[in-house]
Structures are given as C-alpha cells and as structure tokens.
C-alpha positions in Angstrom: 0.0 0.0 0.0 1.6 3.3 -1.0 1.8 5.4 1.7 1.4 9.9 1.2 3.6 12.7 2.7 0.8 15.1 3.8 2.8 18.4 3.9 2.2 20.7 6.7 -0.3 23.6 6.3 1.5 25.4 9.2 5.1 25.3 8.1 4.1 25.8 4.0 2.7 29.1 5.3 6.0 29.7 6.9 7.7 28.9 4.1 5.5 30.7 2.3 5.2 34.1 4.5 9.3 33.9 4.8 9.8 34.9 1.2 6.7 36.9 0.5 8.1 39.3 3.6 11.8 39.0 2.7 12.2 38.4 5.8 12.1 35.0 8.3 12.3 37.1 11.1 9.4 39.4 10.2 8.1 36.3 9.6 8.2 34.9 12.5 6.7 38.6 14.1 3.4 38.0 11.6 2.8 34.3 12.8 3.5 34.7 16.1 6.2 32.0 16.8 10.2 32.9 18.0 12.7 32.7 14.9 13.9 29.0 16.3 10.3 27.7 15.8 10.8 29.2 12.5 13.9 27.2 11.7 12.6 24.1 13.2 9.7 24.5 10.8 12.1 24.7 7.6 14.1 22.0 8.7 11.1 19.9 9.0 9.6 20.8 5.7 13.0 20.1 4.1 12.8 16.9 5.4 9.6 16.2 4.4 10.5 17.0 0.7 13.5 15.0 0.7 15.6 18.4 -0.3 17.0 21.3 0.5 15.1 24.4 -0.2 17.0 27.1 1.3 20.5 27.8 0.1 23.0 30.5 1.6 23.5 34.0 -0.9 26.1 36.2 0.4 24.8 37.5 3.4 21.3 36.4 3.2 19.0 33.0 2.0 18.1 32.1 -1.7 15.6 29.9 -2.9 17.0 26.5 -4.7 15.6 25.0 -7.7 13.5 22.7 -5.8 12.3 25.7 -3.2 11.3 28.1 -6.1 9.0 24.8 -7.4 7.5 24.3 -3.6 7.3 27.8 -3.3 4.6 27.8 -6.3 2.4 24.6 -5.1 2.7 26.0 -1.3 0.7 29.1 -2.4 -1.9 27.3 -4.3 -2.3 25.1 -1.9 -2.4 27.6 1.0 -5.0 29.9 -1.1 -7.2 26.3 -1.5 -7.3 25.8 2.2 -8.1 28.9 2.8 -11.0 29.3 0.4 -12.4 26.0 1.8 -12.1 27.4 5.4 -13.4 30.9 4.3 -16.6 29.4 2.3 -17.2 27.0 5.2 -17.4 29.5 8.5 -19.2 31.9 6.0 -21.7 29.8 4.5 -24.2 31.3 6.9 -23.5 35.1 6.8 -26.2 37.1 5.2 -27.2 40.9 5.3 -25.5 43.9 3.2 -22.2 45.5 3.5 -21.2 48.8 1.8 -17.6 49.6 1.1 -16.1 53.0 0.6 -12.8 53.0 -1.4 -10.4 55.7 -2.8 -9.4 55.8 -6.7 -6.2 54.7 -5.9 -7.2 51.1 -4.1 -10.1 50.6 -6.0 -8.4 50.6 -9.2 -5.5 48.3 -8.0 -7.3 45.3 -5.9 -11.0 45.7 -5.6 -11.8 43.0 -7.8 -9.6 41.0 -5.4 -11.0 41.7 -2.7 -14.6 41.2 -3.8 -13.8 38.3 -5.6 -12.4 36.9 -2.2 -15.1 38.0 -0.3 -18.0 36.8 -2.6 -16.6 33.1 -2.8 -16.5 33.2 1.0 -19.9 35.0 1.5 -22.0 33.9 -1.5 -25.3 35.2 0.8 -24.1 38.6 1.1 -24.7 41.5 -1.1 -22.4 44.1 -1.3 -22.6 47.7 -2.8 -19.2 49.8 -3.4 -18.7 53.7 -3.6 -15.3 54.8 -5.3 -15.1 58.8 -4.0 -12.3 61.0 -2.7 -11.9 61.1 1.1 -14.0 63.8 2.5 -17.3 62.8 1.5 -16.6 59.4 1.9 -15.7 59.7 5.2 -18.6 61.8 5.9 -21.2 58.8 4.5 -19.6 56.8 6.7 -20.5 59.1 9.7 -23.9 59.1 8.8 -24.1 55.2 8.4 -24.3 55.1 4.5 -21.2 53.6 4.2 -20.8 50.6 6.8 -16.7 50.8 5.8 -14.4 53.1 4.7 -10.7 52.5 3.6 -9.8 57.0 3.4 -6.6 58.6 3.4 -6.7 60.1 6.9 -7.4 64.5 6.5 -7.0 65.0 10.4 -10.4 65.0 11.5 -11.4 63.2 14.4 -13.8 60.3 13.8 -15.3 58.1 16.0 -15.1 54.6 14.6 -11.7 54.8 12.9 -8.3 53.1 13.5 -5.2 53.7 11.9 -4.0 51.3 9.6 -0.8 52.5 7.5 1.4 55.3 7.0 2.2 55.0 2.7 5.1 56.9 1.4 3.9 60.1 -0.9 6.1 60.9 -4.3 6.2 62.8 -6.9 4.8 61.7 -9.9 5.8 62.0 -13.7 7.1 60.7 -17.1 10.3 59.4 -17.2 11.9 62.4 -19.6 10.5 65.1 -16.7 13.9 67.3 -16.9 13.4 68.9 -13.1 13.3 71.5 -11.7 16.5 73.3 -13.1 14.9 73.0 -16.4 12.2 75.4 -15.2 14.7 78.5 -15.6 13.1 80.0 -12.2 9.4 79.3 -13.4 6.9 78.3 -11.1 6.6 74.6 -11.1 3.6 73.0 -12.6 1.2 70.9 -10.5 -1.5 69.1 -11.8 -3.9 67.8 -8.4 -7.0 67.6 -7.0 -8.7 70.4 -5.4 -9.0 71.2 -2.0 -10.1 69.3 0.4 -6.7 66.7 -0.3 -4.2 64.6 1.6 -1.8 64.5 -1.9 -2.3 68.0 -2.6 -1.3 69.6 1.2 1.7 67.6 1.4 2.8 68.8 -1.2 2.1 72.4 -1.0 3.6 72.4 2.4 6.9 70.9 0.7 7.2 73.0 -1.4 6.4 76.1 0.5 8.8 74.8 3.1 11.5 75.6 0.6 10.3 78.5 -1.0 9.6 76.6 -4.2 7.3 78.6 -6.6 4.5 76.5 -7.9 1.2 77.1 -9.8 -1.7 74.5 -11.1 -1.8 73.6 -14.2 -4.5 71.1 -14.0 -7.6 69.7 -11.5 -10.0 66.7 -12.2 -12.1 65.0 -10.1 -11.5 61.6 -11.0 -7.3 60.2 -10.4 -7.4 59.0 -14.3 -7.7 62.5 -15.3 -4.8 63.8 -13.1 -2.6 60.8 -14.6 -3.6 61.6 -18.4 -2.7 65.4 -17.5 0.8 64.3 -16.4 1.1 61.7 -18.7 0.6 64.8 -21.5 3.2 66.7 -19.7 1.2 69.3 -18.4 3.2 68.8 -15.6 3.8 66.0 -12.3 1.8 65.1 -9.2 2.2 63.7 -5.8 0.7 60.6 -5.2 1.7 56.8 -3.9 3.3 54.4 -6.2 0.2 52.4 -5.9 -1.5 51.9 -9.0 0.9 53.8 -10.8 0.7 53.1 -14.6 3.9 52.0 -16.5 4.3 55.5 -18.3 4.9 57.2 -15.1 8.4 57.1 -12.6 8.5 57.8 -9.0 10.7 61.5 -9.6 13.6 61.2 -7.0 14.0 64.0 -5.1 17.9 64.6 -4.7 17.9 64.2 -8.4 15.4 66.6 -9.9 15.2 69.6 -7.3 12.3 68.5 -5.9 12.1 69.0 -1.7 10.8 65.0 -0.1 7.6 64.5 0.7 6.2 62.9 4.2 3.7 59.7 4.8 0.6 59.5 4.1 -1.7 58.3 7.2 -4.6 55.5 5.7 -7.3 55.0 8.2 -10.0 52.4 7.9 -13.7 54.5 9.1 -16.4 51.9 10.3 -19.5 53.0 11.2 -20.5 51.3 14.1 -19.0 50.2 17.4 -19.6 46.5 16.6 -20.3 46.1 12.6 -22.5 43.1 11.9 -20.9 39.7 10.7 -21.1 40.6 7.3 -19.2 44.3 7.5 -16.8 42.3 10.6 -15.9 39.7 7.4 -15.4 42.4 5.0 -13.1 44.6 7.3 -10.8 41.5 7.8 -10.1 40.5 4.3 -9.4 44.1 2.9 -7.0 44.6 5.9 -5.8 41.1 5.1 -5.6 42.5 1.6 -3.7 45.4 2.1 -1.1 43.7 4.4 -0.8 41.2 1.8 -0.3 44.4 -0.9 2.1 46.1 1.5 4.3 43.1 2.2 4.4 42.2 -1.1 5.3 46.0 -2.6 2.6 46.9 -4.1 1.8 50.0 -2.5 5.3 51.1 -1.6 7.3 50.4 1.8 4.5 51.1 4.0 5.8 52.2 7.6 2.8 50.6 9.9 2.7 47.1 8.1 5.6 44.5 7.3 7.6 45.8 3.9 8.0 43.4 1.3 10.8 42.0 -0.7 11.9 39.7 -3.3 10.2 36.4 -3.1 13.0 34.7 -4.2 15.6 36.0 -1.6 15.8 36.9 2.2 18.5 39.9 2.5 20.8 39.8 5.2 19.6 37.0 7.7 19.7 33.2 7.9 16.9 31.3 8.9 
C-alpha cells in the first residue's frame, strides 16, 4: 500500500510568508512564533520533501531550484485551504455590507478583494462607492457607508483606526527634466482640489522651501490627473500604488524637488460592533492590504511589514 507525505499547512505558510516578507524574522513577528520555531519549521519541511530548499547568498537566503518549485504549489495550496475554510465558516452570513474605497485602491485590488469576499460569503450583497476622502468619510459618519478605507485628512472620527502610513512621491514621465529646467518658473502641478491629503503635502513641501508653484491642472477623478501628467502638463504627488507604466517615481535629490512625508490611511467603520457581514469584509481588505504592502505593491508602508523579493531573504539566515 503506498503510503502519502501530507505536507504541513502550518510550516508551508512559513515557508510561504518567509519569502513573501523578505524576511524569516518578520516572519516569525506576523505568525507569532520565536525565529527557532521558525527554523525548526524549515528543517522539518526540508525533510519532508527530501531536499534542501534554502541555500545560503552572500549575506542572506536564496531559494534552490527545488524551493522556487514548492514555493509555487505552497501558495496554491495555501489559497485552497483557505478558500475552503473561508466558504465553510461563512456559509451562513447574510445581510449587506457597503464599502467605501479611494481611486487609488479601488483601481488596484478591488476585484480582489470582492472576488475573495464573494466566494467566502455567496449570501451577502455588497454595494461599493469609489469617492475622494472627505465625502466618503462623511457617508460613513452618517451610516451610509458601513466601511471606509480613506486617506486620513485629520479629522477626528469616532469609529476609525489607523492602519498604514504610505510613502507620498512625486509623480511624472520618465523624460521630466526637473526643476532646473524650469529657468526659475513656477513649477507646474496638476492635483485635486482642496479638500486633499496629496495635494497639502505637497504644497507644504514645497512652501517649506520656498519653491514657486502654480496648477496647471484639477479633475475629479485620479485617471484625469494621470492623463494630465502623462501629457506633460506637468507632475503630481501621489503613492506608487497603481501607478501606470508610463509614469516614474521623480527622485528628489535628483530633480530639485524637496521630499515629501507619509501619508496616514485610516480604515472609518460605522459602528461600534459592525454586523458579521461588514466584521468579514473589514478582515479580508486589511488582510488584503497587508498582503499588498508586504508584497510591494503599494510602496514600503511604515505601519505594516515591507516586502521583498520572493525569491531572496536579504541579510539573515533562517
């Protein structure tokens, strides 16, 4: 009778969490277990497989041949188990959720995340708004909104935690020559209006360093501020996230431009205790966005675990 190696569940997420972080240590932090319970759990997997996985780079870890083909069946088997758990303790949820979401997040992973959530909770129905902070924010308070992912703009709400702090940059094509190019004209900005996170940062920045600027161009919508830029009407300030290909992150020391802070992302809720249904929701787009975060898709967040290469742990040894 042939006899099966059932591989672990527990130390492929490990495995698998190790290299989506960059880092066994971090980890180690996101699992809750001590770095030696980490080890123990690679040395057992290796065993398990019959090879080595790991292999030493320099200073740091790199995948072998047979890791980088484990690595690949460890995430579809972990996203398997996980559906079947998710549709399983969800079965039963019903009722309505409604989801506020910035341009920015709802172009990069909403399908994602209502894909996910829809699997898991076929029995609830769920209705999105895609806004700019303020008035989302404001539905929330009035309980139009159940949930609210919103760049934080200071004010004091009652239901709302902080979640991230994402690096802001400025944004523009490739050829942008800088600021020395401008021959002492005012530099030309292309943002929202007023009320904006994106938009005060970098006002302040600028004024900070007595940097004359003017706009050049508003919208409403974030596809009209890229098309703008992308004509070279001139660059914006905005995360990396969901940055198209025909833009670069401008780098400060390089083209005159003064650096620009974090930007705070709060998640609003409107009630003390959310119903299961809005409860479920909140978990899988924070489990989302970790996921995003760690894996550097929305730039080296401060308040979540960074991401690396999947393929390489820098500087540390299981």
């Amino acid at each position: 009778m042939q006899r099966y190696t059932n591989l672990d569940m527990d130390t492929l997420r490990t495995f698998v969490t190790g290299f989506e972080l960059g880092s066994f240590v971090r980890a180690a932090e996101r699992l809750g277990r001590s770095p030696s319970a980490i080890s123990t759990q690679l040395k057992k997997l290796e065993a398990q497989v019959g090879q080595s996985l790991v292999a030493k780079a320099g200073r740091g870890l790199a995948l072998t041949a047979a890791g980088e083909s484990l690595l690949g069946y460890a995430k579809r088997l972990l996203d398997l188990n996980d559906e079947a758990v998710e549709r399983l303790r969800g079965a039963n949820v019903e009722g309505w959720a409604r989801l506020g979401l910035p341009q920015d997040f709802a172009e990069a992973w909403l399908p994602a995340v209502l894909t996910r959530f829809a699997r898991a909770h076929p029995k609830v129905r769920i209705e999105v708004q895609v806004d700019r902070t303020v008035p989302l924010i404001e539905k929330t308070l009035k309980g139009e909104l159940d949930l609210t992912l919103a760049w934080d703009d200071g004010a004091r709400a009652p239901y709302a935690e902080h979640v991230a702090d994402v690096p802001i940059h400025w944004i523009g094509r490739p050829d942008w020559p800088g600021v020395a190019s401008l021959g002492g004209e005012p530099l030309p900005f292309v943002a929202f209006q007023p009320p904006c996170t994106f938009r005060s940062a970098a006002v302040a920045a600028l004024n900070s360093v007595g940097m004359p600027w003017r706009v050049v161009f508003t919208s409403p919508s974030l596809a009209g501020l890229l098309a703008a830029a992308e004509g070279g009407l001139g660059i914006t300030a905005r995360t990396s996230l969901a940055m198209p290909k025909a833009f670069s992150v401008l780098d400060p020391a390089a083209s005159g431009l003064p650096a620009l802070p974090d930007a705070p992302l709060s998640l609003h809720v409107a009630e003390a205790e959310p119903p299961p249904a809005v409860a479920r929701l909140k978990e899988i787009l924070l489990e989302t966005l970790a996921m995003q975060i760690s894996e550097g898709r929305v730039g080296p967040a401060r308040a979540l675990a960074q991401g690396a290469s999947s393929a390489r742990v820098p500087h540390e040894e299981a």
